[in-house]
PyMOL CGO cylinders between C-alpha atoms (Angstrom):
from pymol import cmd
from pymol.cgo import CYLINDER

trace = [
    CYLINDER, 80.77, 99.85, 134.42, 83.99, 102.02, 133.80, 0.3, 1, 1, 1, 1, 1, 1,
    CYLINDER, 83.99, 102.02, 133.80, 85.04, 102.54, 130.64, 0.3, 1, 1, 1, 1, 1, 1,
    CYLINDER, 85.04, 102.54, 130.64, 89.21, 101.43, 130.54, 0.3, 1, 1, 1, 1, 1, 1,
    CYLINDER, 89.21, 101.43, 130.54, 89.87, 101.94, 126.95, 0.3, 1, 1, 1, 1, 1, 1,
    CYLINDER, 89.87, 101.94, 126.95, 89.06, 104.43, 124.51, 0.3, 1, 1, 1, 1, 1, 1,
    CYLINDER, 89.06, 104.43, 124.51, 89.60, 104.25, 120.96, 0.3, 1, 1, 1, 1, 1, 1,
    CYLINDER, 89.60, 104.25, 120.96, 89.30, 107.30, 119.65, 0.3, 1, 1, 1, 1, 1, 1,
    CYLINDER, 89.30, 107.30, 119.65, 87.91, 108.13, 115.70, 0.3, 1, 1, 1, 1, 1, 1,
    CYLINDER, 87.91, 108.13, 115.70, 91.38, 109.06, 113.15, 0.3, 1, 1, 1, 1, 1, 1,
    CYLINDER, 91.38, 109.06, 113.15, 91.65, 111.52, 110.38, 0.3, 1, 1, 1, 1, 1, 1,
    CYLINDER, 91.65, 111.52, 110.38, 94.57, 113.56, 108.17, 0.3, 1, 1, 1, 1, 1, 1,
    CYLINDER, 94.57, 113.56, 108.17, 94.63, 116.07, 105.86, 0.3, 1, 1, 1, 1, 1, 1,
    CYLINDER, 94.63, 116.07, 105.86, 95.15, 114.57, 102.18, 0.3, 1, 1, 1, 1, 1, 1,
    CYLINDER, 95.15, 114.57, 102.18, 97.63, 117.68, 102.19, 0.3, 1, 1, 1, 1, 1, 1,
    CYLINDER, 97.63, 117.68, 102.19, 99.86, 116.53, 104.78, 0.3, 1, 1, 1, 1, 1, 1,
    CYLINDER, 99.86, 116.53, 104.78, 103.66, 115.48, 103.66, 0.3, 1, 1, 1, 1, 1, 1,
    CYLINDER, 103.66, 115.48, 103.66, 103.04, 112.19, 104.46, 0.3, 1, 1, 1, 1, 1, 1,
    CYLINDER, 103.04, 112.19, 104.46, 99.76, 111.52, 102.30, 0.3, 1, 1, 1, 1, 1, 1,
    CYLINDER, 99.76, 111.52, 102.30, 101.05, 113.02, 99.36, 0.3, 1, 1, 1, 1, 1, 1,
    CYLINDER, 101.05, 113.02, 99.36, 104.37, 111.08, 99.32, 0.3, 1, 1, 1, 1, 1, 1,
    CYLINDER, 104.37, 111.08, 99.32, 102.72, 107.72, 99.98, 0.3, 1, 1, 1, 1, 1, 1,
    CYLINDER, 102.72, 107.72, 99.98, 99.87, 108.60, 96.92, 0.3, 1, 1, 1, 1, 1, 1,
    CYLINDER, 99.87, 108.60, 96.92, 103.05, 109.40, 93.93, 0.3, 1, 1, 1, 1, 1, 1,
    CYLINDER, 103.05, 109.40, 93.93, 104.49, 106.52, 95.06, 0.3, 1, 1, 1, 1, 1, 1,
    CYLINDER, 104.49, 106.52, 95.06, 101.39, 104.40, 94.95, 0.3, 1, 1, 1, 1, 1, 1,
    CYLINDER, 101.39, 104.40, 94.95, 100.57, 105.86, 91.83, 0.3, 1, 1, 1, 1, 1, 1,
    CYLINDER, 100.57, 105.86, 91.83, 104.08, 104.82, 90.25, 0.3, 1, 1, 1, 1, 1, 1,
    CYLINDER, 104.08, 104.82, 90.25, 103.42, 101.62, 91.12, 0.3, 1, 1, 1, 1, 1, 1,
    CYLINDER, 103.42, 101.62, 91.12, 99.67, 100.80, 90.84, 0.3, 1, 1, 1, 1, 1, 1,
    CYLINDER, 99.67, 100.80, 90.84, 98.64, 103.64, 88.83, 0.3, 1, 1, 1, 1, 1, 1,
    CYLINDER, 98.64, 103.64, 88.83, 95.48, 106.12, 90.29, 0.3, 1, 1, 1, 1, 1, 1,
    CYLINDER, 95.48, 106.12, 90.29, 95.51, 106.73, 93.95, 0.3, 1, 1, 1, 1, 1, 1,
    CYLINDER, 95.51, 106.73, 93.95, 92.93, 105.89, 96.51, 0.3, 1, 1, 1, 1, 1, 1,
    CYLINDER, 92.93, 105.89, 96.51, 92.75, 107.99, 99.04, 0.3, 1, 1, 1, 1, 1, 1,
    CYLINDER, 92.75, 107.99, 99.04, 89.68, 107.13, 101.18, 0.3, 1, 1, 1, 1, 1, 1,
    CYLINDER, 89.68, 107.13, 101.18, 87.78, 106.49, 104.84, 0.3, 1, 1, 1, 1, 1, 1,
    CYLINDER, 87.78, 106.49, 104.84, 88.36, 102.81, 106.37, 0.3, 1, 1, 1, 1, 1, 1,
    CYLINDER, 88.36, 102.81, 106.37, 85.93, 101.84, 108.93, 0.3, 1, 1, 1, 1, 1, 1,
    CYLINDER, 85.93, 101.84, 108.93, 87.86, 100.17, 111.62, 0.3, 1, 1, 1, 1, 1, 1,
    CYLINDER, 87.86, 100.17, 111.62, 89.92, 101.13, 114.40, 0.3, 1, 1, 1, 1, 1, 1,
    CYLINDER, 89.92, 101.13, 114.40, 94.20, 101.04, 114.00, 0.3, 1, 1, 1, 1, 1, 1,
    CYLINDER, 94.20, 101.04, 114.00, 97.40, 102.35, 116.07, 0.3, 1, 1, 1, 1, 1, 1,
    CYLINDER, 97.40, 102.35, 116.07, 97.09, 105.29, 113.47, 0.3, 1, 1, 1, 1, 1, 1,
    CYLINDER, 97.09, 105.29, 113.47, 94.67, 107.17, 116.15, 0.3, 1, 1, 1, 1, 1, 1,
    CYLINDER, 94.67, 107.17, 116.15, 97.42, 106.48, 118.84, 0.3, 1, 1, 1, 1, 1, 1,
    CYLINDER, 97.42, 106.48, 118.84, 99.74, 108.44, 116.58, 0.3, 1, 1, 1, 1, 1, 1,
    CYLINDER, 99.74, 108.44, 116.58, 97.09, 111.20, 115.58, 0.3, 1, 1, 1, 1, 1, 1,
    CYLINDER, 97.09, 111.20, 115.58, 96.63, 111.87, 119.59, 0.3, 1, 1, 1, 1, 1, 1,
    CYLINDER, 96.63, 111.87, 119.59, 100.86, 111.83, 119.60, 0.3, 1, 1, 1, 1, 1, 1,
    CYLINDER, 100.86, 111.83, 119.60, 100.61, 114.73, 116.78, 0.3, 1, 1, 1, 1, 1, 1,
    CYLINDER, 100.61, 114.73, 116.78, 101.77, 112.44, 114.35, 0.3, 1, 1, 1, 1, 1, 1,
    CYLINDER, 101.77, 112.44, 114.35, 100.35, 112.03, 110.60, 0.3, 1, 1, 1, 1, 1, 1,
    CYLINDER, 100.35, 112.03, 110.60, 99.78, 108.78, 109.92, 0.3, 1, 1, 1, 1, 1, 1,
    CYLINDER, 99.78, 108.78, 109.92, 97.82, 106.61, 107.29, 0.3, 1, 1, 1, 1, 1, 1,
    CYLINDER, 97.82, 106.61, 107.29, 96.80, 102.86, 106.30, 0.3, 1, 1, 1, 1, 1, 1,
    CYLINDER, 96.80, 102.86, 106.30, 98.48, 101.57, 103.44, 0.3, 1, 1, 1, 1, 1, 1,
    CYLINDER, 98.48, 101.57, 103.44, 99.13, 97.74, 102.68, 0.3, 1, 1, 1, 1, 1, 1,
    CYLINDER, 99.13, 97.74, 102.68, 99.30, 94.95, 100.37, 0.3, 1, 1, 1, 1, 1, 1,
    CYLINDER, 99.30, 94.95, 100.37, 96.06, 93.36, 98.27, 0.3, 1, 1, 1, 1, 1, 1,
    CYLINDER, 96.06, 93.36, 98.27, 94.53, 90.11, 99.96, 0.3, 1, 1, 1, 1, 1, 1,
    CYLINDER, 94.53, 90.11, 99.96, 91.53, 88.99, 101.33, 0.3, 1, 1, 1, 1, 1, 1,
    CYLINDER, 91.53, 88.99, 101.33, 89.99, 87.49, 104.25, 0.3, 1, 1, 1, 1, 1, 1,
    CYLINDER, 89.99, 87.49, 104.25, 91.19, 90.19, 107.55, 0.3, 1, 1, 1, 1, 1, 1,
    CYLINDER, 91.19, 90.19, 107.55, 90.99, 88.50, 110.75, 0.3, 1, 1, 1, 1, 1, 1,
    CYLINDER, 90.99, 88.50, 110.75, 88.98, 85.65, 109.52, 0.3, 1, 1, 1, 1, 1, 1,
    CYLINDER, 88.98, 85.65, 109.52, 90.29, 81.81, 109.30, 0.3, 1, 1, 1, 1, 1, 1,
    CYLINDER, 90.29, 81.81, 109.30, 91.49, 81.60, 106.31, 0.3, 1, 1, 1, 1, 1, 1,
    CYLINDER, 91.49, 81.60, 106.31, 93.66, 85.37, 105.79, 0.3, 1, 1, 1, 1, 1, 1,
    CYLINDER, 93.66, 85.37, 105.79, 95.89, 86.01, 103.40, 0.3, 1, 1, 1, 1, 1, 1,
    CYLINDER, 95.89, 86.01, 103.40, 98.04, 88.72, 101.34, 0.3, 1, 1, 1, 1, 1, 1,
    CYLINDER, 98.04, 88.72, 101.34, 99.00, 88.57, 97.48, 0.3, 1, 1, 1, 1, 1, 1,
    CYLINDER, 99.00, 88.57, 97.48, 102.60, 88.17, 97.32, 0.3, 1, 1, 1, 1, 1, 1,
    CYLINDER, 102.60, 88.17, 97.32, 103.09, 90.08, 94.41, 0.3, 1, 1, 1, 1, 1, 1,
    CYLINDER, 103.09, 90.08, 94.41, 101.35, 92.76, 95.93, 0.3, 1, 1, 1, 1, 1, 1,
    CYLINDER, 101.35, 92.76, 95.93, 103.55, 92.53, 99.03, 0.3, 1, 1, 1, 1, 1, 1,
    CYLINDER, 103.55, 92.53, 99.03, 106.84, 93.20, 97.41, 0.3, 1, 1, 1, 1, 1, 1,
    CYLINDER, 106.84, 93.20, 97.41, 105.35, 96.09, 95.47, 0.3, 1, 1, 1, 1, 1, 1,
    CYLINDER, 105.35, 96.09, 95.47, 104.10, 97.37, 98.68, 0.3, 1, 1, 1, 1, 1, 1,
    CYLINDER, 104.10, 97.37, 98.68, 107.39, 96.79, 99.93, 0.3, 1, 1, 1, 1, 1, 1,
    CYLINDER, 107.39, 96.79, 99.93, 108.42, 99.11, 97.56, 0.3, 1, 1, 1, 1, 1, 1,
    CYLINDER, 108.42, 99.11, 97.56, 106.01, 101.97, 97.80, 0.3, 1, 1, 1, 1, 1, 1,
    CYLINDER, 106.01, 101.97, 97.80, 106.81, 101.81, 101.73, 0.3, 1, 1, 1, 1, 1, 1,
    CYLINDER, 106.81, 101.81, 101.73, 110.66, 102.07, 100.83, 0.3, 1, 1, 1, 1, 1, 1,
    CYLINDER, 110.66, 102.07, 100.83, 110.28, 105.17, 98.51, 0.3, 1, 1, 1, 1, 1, 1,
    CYLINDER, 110.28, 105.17, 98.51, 107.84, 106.79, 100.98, 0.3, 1, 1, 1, 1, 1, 1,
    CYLINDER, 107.84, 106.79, 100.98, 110.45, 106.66, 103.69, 0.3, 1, 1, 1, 1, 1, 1,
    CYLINDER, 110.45, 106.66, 103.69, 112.95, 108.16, 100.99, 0.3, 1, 1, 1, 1, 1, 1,
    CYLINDER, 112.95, 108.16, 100.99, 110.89, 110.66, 100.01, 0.3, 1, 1, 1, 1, 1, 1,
    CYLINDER, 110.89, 110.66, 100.01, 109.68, 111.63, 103.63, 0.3, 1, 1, 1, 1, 1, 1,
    CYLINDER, 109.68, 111.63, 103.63, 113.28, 111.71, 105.44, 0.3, 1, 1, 1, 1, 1, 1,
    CYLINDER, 113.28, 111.71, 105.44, 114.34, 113.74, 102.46, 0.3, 1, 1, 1, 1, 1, 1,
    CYLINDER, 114.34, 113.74, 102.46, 116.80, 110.83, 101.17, 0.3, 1, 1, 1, 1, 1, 1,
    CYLINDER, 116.80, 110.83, 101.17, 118.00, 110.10, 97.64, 0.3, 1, 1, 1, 1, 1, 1,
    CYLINDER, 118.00, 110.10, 97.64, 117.75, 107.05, 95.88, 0.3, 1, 1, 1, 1, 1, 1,
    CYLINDER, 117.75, 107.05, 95.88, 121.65, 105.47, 95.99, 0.3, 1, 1, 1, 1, 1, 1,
    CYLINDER, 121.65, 105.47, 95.99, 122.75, 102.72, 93.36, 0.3, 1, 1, 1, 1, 1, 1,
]
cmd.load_cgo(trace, "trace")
């Protein structure tokens, strides 16, 4: 049998741009940053093998890929807003009122 797709392993520096724009924004928000492994398999190796950075970052919830899944809403629109203020802070934009 022929092996048709691979998914290869993931990894990035906690130095790179990126990381450290997504961490002071998380810790604004939700106060001491996590940065650590996750054991399954996302797009974010697809970008990695692009020479891309990339991380996982998302909203609290429970329940991923079972019946019953679910994400805290609160959470979700303070995600929103790390995501927002990473993109600010990555493109080098300013924060307009």
């Amino acid at each position: 049998m022929r092996t048709l797709f691979v998914r290869h392993p993931f990894q990035v520096a906690e130095d790179a741009p990126i990381v450290q724009s997504m961490v002071s924004r998380r810790k604004k928000y939700w106060g001491g940053a996590a940065v650590r492994g996750y054991g399954g398999w996302a797009d974010t190796s697809l970008f990695e093998r692009a020479g891309m950075d990339a991380l996982i970052f998302g909203p609290g919830g429970d329940g991923a890929h079972a019946a019953v899944e679910y994400a805290d809403l609160d959470s979700m629109v303070t995600a929103a807003q790390i995501f927002a203020g990473t993109i600010m802070d990555f493109c080098g934009l300013e924060k307009r009122d």
